[in-house]
N, C-alpha and C positions, 0 to 999 in steps of 0.2 A: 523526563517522563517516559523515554524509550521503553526502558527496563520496567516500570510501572505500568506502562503498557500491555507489552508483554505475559508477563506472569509467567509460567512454564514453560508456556506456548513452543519454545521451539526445541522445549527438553521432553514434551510429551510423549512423541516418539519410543524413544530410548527408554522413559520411564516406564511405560508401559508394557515394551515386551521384556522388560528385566522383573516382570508379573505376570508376563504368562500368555501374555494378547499375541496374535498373531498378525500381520500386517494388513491382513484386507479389514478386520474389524476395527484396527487403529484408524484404518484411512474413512471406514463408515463414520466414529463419531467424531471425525478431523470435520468431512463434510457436512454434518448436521450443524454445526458448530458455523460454518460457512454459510450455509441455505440460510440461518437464523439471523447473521449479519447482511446478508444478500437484501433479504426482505425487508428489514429497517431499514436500508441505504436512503430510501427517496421520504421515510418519514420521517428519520432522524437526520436529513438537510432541511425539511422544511420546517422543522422544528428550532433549527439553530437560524435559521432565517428569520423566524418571527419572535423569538424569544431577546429578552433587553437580558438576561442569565447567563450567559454563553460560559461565565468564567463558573458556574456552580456546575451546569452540563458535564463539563471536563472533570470535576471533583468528582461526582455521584459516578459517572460513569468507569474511570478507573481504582473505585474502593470497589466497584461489584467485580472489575476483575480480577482483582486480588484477592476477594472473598472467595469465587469459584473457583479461583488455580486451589487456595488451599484446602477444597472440599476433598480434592484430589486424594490428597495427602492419607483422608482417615477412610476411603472406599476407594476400590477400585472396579468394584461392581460395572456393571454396562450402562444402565441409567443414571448412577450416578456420576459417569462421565460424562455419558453423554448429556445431562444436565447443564454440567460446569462449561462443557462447551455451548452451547446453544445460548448460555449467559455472557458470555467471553464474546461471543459473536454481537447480540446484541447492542454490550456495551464498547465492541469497537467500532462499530457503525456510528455512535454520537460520537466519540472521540473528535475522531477524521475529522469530519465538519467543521467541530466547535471550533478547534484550531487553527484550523482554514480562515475560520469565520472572525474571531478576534486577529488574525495575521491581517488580513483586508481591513479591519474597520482601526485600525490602528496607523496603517500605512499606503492606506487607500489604493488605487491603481495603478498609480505611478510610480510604487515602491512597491509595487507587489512581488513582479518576478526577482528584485536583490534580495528580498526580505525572506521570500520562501526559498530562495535557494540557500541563504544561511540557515534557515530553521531547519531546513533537509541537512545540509552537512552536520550543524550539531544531534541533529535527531542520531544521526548513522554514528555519532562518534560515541552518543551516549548508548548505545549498540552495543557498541562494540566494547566497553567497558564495560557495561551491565555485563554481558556475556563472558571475557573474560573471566571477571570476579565470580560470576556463577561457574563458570567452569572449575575456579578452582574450589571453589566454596565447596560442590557438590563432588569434587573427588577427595576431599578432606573430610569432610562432613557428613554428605551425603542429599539425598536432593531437600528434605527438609529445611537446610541452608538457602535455596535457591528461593524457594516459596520467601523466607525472613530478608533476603535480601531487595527482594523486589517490594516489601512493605517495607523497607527504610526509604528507598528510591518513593516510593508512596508518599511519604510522609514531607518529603524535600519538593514535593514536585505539588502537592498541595501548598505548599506556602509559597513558594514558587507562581503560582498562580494568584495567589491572591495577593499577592505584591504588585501585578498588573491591577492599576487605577481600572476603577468602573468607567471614569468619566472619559479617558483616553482612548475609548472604544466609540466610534464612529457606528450607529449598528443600518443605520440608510447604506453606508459603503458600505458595511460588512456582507449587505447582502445582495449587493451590487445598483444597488436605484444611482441613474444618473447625476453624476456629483454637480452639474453645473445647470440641470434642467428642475427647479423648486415643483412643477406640474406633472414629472413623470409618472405616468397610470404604473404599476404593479401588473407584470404580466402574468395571465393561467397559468398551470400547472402542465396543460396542453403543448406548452414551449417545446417539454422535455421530447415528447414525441416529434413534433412538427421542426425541430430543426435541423437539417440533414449534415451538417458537418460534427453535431454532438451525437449521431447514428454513428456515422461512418467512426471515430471515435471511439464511441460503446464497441463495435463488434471487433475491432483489430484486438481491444485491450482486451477482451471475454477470452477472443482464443489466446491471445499471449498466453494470461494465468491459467487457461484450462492446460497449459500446458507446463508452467513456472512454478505453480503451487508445491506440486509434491516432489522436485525435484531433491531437493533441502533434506526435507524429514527421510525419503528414500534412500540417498545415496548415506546418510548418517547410519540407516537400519543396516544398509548392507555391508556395507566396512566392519560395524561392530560385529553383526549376527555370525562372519568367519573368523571373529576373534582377532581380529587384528590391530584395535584398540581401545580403550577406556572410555568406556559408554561418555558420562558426561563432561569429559575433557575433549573428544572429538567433536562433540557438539557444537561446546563454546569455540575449538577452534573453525568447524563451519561460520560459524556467525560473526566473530572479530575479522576475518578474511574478507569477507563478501559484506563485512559495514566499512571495514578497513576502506576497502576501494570505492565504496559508495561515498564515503566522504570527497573524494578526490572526482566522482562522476558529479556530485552536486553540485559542485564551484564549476564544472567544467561546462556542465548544461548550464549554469544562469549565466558564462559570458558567452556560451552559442546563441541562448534566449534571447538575448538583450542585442545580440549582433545579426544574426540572422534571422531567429525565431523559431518554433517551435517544430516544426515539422520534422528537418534532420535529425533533433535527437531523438527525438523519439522511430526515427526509421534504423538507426545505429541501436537502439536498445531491441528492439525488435528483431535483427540478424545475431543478434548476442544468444537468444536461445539454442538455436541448434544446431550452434555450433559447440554450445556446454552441454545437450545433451550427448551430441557422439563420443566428447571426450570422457564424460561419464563413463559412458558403456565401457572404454576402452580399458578405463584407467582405475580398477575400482581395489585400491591399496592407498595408504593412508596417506601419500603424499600427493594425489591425485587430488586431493580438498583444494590446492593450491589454486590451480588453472580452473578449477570447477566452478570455486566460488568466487572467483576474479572476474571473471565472466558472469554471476549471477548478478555481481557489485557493479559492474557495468552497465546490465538492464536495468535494475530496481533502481538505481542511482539517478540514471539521466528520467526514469519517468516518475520519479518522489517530486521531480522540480516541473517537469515539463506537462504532466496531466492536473495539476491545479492548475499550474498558471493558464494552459492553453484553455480550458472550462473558462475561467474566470473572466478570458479573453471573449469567444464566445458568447457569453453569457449576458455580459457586461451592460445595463440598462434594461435588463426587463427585471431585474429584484427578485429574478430564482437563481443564484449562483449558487450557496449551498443545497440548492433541493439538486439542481446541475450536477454538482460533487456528488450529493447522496446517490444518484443515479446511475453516473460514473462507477461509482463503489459497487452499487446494485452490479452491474453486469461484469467488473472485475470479479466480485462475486461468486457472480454464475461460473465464471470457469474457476476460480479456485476453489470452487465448493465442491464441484466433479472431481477435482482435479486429483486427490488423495485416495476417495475411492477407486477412479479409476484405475493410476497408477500403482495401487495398491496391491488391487487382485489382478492384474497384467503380472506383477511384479510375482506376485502368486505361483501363478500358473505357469507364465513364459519364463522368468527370471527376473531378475535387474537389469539385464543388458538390456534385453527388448523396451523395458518399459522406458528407460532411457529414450532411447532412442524416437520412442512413438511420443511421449511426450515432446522432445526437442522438435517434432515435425511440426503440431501445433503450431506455430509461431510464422511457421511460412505463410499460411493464411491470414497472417496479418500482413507481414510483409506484400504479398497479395496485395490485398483490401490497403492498404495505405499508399500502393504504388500505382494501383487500377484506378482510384478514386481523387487522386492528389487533382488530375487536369480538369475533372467534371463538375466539381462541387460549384454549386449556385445559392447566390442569398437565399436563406430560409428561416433566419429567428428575427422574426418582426421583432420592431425595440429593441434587437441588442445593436450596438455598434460596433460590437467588438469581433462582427463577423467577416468583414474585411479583413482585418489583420489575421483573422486565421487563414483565408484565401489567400493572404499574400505570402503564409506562410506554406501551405499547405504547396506553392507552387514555387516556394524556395528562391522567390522575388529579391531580390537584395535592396531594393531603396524602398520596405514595405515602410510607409509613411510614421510609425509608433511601436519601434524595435524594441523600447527598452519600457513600453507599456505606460504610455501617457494618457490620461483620461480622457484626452476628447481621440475618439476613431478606436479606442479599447488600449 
């Protein structure tokens, strides 16, 4: 489903100024395209929460992304990008969830953090192949390949789905109601706000990506735009590099998950930004993708596995986990929806070195907020149980009582 995911997406870049776009107006319809999935975040969890559907969510939602990468294809107009992206956004906002949502109602609590951290490693690996094969596809072919190839990945990844049993889905755990309590009330919507450790949370993860997003697509613009190599072969090899080692960060976050818990990796993904933005700055020739996106694979890696699970944990009894996710996403969101504008016309005006650089600073502010806020956090999500074990994680506890995510305590 990676690759069906996807669609262009991370050849957009490239495609577009080999037509004439220049970067800050790439980066404007990157982020509209972003705002448009920001804003569904919290409707399109609470949707995969109360829907018995979850396996059709996932179909509908990846044929409309596949429809708008290839609007791409016959305009390149400014609306009719920005279109395709604002669709693309949309429908990756139900995505996320849905498959959150059947991973949980499948393998309930107690298998959640093994389960999603296999589905993060095969997600990264199917990445990484997708990407590949689009690399070569569109240096053979041309990017028209790239669109047919992600609607074969389409067509695998729908049946794929539907070969998951309806009945095999648990949708009470899917969406987190207490597995062992038959009376658990269903909590507001209010949760999302009122609990202080899915705050603290939301803001570390907003500046990461305000700061992660446009890394990617920029250092691709800037390598190509002096000529230094093949628009869409440098791309894929961005992308196979930084899923390459994302496979290898997702196995490695689920036996930190399971042994210590959640907090450390995601405090290791969070020092991983900028330190790849300096080396950006420094290094911007084509073998510089190496340490660049080894380090991208690093952060996105350990928090594919550790920002569900740790939600999920959190969450766990009040029956808003995916609207939780949705929200999550919401403020991931928010900073990677800035993030390409930003960087874009920094990139503009200063250069690429700067924008580097200002980007990779982002992330200290998480680091920050994850390091100021680990000793203070106090129960705050009435009904969930699962907020202790983020406590015990958050303060990097080693005998926290349900390390490997057993349903009673989260």
């Amino acid at each position: 489903m990676a690759d069906f995911q996807a669609g262009i997406g991370p050849f957009l870049g490239i495609f577009l100024l080999a037509h004439g776009w220049q970067s800050g107006l790439v980066g404007t319809v990157m982020t509209m395209g972003g705002v448009a999935g920001m804003l569904m975040g919290i409707p399109a969890g609470a949707l995969i929460d109360q829907t018995r559907r979850k396996r059709l969510w996932v179909i509908v939602a990846g044929v409309c992304t596949i429809a708008a990468s290839a609007i791409i294809l016959l305009s390149q107009e400014f609306w009719v990008v920005a279109g395709s992206q604002l669709a693309t956004g949309i429908a990756g906002a139900v995505i996320i969830p849905a498959v959150t949502g059947i991973t949980l109602g499948m393998v309930h609590q107690k298998g959640f953090v093994r389960q999603n951290g296999l589905n993060q490693a095969f997600n990264h690996a199917g990445n990484m192949v997708g990407a590949g094969l689009s690399g070569y596809l569109g240096w053979k072919f041309g990017f028209p390949a790239v669109f047919a190839l992600a609607a074969v990945f389409g067509a695998l990844s729908i049946a794929s789905v539907l070969m998951i049993p309806a009945k095999s889905i648990d949708h009470a755990a899917a969406r987190g109601m207490k597995e062992d309590d038959a009376e658990a009330k269903l909590s507001g919507l209010q949760i999302l706000v009122e609990c202080k450790p899915l705050l603290i949370l939301a803001v570390a993860l907003a500046a990461f990506h305000l700061g992660n997003a446009a890394m990617l697509p920029l250092y691709g613009m800037a390598v190509v735009s002096n000529a230094q190599s093949n628009g869409p072969w440098f791309v894929a090899l961005t992308v196979i590099i930084a899923q390459g080692t994302m496979i290898v960060a997702s196995l490695i976050a689920m036996r930190m998950a399971e042994e210590k818990g959640y907090w450390l990796v995601l405090l290791i993904s969070f020092i991983a930004l900028p330190i790849r933005g300096l080396i950006a700055s420094q290094v911007l020739v084509p073998w510089g993708v190496y340490p660049v996106q080894m380090l991208d694979g690093v952060g996105a890696g350990l928090q594919s596995v550790a920002v569900p699970g740790l939600v999920a944990r959190i969450l766990n009894g009040t029956g808003r986990i995916n609207a939780g996710q949705g929200a999550i996403a919401t403020m991931q969101g928010l900073g990677a929806a800035l993030s390409p504008v930003l960087g874009g016309w920094i990139a503009q005006i200063f250069g690429y070195e700067i924008a580097f650089v200002v980007l990779g600073s982002f992330a200290l502010i998480s680091v920050a907020c994850w390091l100021g806020f680990s000793g203070l956090l106090k129960p705050a999500c009435s009904g969930s149980s699962g907020e202790n074990a983020f406590l015990a994680d958050a303060q990097n506890v080693r005998d926290d009582p349900f390390p490997r995510g057993r349903a009673s305590g989260g």
